[in-house]
C-alpha positions in Angstrom: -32.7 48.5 -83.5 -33.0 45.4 -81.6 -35.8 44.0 -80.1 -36.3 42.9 -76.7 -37.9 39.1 -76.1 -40.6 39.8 -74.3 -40.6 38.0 -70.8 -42.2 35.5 -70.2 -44.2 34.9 -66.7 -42.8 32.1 -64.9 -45.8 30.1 -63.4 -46.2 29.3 -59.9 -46.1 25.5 -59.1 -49.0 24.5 -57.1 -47.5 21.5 -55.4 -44.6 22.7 -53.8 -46.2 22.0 -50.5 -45.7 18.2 -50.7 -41.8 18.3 -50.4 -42.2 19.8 -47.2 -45.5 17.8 -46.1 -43.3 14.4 -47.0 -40.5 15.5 -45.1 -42.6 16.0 -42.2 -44.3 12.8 -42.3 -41.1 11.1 -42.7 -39.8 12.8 -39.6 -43.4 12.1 -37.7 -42.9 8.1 -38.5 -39.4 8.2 -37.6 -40.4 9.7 -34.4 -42.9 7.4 -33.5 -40.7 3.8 -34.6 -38.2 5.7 -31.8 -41.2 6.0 -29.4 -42.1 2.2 -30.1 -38.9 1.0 -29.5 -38.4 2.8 -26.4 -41.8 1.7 -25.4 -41.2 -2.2 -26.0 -40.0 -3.0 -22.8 -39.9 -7.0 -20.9 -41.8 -6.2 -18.1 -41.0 -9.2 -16.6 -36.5 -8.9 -16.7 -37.2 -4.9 -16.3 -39.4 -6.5 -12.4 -36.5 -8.6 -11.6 -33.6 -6.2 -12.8 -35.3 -3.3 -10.0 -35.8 -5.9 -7.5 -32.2 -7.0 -7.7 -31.1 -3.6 -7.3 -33.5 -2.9 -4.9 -32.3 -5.9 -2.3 -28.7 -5.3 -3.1 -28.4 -1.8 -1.7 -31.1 -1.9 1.1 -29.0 -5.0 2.4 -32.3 -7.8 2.4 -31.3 -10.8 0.9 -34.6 -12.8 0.1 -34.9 -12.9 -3.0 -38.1 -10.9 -4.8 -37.6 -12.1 -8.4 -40.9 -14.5 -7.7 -43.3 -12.1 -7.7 -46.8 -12.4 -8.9 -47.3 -10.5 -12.8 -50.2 -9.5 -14.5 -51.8 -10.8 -17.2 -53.6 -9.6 -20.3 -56.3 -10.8 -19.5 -56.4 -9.9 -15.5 -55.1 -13.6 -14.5 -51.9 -13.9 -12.7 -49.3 -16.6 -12.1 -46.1 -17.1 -10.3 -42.4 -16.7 -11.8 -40.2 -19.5 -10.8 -38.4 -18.9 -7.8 -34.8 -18.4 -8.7 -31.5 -16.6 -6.4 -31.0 -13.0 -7.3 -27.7 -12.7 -9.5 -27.0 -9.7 -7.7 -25.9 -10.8 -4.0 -25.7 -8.1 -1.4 -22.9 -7.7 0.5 -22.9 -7.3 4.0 -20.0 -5.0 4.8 -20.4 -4.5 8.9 -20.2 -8.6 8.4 -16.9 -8.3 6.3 -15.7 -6.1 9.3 -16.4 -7.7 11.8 -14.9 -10.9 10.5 -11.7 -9.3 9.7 -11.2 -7.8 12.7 -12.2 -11.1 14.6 -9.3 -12.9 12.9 -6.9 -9.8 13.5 -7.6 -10.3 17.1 -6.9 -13.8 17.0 -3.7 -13.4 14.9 -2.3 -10.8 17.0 -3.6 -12.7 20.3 -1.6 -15.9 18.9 1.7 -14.0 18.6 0.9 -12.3 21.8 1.0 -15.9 23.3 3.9 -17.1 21.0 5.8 -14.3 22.7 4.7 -14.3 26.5 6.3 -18.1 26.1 9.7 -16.9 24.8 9.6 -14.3 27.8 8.1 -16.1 30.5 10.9 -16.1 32.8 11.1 -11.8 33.0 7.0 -11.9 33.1 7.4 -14.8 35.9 9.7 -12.2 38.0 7.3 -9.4 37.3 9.6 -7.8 34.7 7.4 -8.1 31.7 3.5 -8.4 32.2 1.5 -8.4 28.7 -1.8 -7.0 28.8 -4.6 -7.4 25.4 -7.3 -4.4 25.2 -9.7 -2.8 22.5 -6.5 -0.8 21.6 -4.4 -3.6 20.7 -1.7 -6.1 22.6 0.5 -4.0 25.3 3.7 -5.2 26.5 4.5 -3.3 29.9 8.4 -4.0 30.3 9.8 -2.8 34.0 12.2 -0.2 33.7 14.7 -1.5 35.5 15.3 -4.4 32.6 15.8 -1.5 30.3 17.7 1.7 31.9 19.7 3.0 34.7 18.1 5.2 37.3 17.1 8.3 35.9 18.7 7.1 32.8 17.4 7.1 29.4 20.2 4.9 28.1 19.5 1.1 27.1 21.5 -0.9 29.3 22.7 -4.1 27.6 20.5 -6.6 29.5 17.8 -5.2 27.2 18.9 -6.3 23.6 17.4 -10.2 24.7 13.6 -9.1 25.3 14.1 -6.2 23.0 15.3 -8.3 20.1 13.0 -11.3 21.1 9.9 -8.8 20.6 11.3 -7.2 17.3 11.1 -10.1 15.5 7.8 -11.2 16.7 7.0 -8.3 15.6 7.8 -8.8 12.2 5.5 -11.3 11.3 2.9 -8.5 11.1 2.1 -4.9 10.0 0.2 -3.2 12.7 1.6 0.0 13.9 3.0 0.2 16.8 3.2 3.0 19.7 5.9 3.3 22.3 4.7 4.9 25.7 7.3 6.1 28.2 5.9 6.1 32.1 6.9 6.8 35.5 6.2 7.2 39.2 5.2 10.7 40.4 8.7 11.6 42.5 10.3 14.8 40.9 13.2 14.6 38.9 15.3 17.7 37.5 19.4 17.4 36.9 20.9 18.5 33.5 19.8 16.3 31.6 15.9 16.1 32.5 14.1 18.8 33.3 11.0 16.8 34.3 9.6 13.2 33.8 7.9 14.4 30.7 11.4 14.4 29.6 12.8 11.6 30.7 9.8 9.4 29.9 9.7 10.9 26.1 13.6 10.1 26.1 13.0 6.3 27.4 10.3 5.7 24.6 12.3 7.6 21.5 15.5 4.7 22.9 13.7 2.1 21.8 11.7 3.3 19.2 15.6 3.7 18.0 16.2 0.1 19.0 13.4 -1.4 17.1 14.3 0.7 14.1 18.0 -0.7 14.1 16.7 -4.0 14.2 14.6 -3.5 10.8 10.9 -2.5 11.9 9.7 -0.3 9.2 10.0 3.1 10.8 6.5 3.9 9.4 4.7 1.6 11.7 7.0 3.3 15.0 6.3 6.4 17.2 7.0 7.4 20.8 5.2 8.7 23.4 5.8 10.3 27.1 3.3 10.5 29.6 5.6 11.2 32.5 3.1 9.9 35.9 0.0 10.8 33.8 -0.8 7.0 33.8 -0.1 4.8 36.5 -1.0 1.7 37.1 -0.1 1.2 41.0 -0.5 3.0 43.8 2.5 5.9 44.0 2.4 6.0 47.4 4.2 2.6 48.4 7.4 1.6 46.8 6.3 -1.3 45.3 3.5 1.1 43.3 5.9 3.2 42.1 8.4 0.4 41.3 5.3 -0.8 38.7 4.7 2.6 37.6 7.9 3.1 36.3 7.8 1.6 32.8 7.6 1.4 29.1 5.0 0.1 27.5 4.7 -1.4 24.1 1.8 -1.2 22.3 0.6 -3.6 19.4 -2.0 -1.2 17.8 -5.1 -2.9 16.1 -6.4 -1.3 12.7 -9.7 -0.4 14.4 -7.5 1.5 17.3 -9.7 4.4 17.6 -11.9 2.5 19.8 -11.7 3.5 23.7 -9.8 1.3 25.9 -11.8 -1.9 27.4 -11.0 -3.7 30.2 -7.5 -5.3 30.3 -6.9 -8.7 29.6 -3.4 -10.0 30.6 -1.8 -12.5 28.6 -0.2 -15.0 30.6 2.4 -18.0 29.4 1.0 -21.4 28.7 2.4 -23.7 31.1 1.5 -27.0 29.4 
């Protein structure tokens, strides 16, 4: 019969408890070299770096990077005054400056063109008028149409064409407005002057298209007797009243209408 070894007792180690007690004191000192390093900041770049910020956005430009620092030992002395690296920008000044020189761009081809035309805006056909909406070009309709007629008559390709390449040289959008006087019209082919005045504006907006405007920067408008400028009740009133106007639409065009300013030929 075979005998069983007897077993022996393993014996419980002691010291077990430093493993885990030197893996936590290697975490703890890991932790705190993170801490330190966090800590270890140049108060001085970290001053300037905020105040940099702080005048960019809030839009003050004086520079705050000379400001007074403590000591350690209480005494205090004065960084060297230098510019911020971070300039703010004014945008309302970028604004206005870009719409100051789309003014005078548009105002210089508005000039440009009452030149070409004066003859028609000496005899009253054409008068050129400059607003907060943009540069409008009032052309009489009787240069343009028949009576009651929404059909280009072929005295209109001159001023039309002369205005189609001037405005080329830019990319403002540009609004067609058909007007006229308050007498009643209703035959076949217009039932009111909201027709015939839509009809007057969609001709040339046709016209202008044909003669390579981008069709993106066109559209038409009627405003049948909605908007005079004369008095309806005399002939000559109505006679001014009857019209289609051409307007040269700034970017900021949302802005209500000023006064008018007309644009007159230079006659040096």
């Amino acid at each position: 019969m075979i005998r069983r070894r007897p077993h022996e007792e393993e014996h419980e180690n002691h010291e077990r408890w430093l493993v885990s007690y030197a893996d936590f004191i290697t975490l703890l000192f890991a932790f705190f070299v993170v801490m330190y390093a966090i800590s270890s900041v140049n108060q001085g770049k970290y001053n300037q770096l905020t105040s940099s910020l702080g005048s960019a956005f809030s839009g003050d430009i004086s520079p705050r990077i000379g400001q007074q620092v403590n000591g350690s030992e209480g005494s205090t002395r004065k960084n060297t005054h230098r510019a911020s690296i971070i300039q703010p920008i004014n945008l309302s000044q970028l604004r206005s400056e870009k719409m100051i020189k789309e003014r005078e761009s548009m105002a210089a081809m508005a000039m440009k063109l009452s030149n070409s035309l004066s003859p028609l805006i000496s005899q009253g056909k054409i008068r050129m008028v400059q607003n907060n909406r943009g540069i409008r070009i009032d052309i009489h309709d009787s240069l343009l149409f028949s009576p009651g007629s929404a059909t280009l008559s072929p005295a209109a390709s001159g001023p039309l064409g002369e205005i189609a390449e001037s405005l080329k040289t830019n990319s403002n959008l540009i609004q067609i407005e058909g007007h006229t006087d308050n007498q009643p019209i209703h035959n076949d082919q217009f039932f009111s002057n909201w027709e015939l005045s839509a009809l007057r504006a969609t001709s040339l907006v046709r016209s202008f298209s044909a003669s390579g405007l981008d069709e993106s920067r066109l559209s038409a408008a009627g405003f049948g007797s909605a908007q005079p400028i004369s008095d309806n009740s005399t002939l000559e009133g109505r006679a001014k009243n009857r019209r289609v106007s051409i307007m040269i639409l700034y970017s900021n065009a949302a802005q209500d209408s000023a006064e008018n300013s007309e644009i007159t030929p230079d006659k040096r």
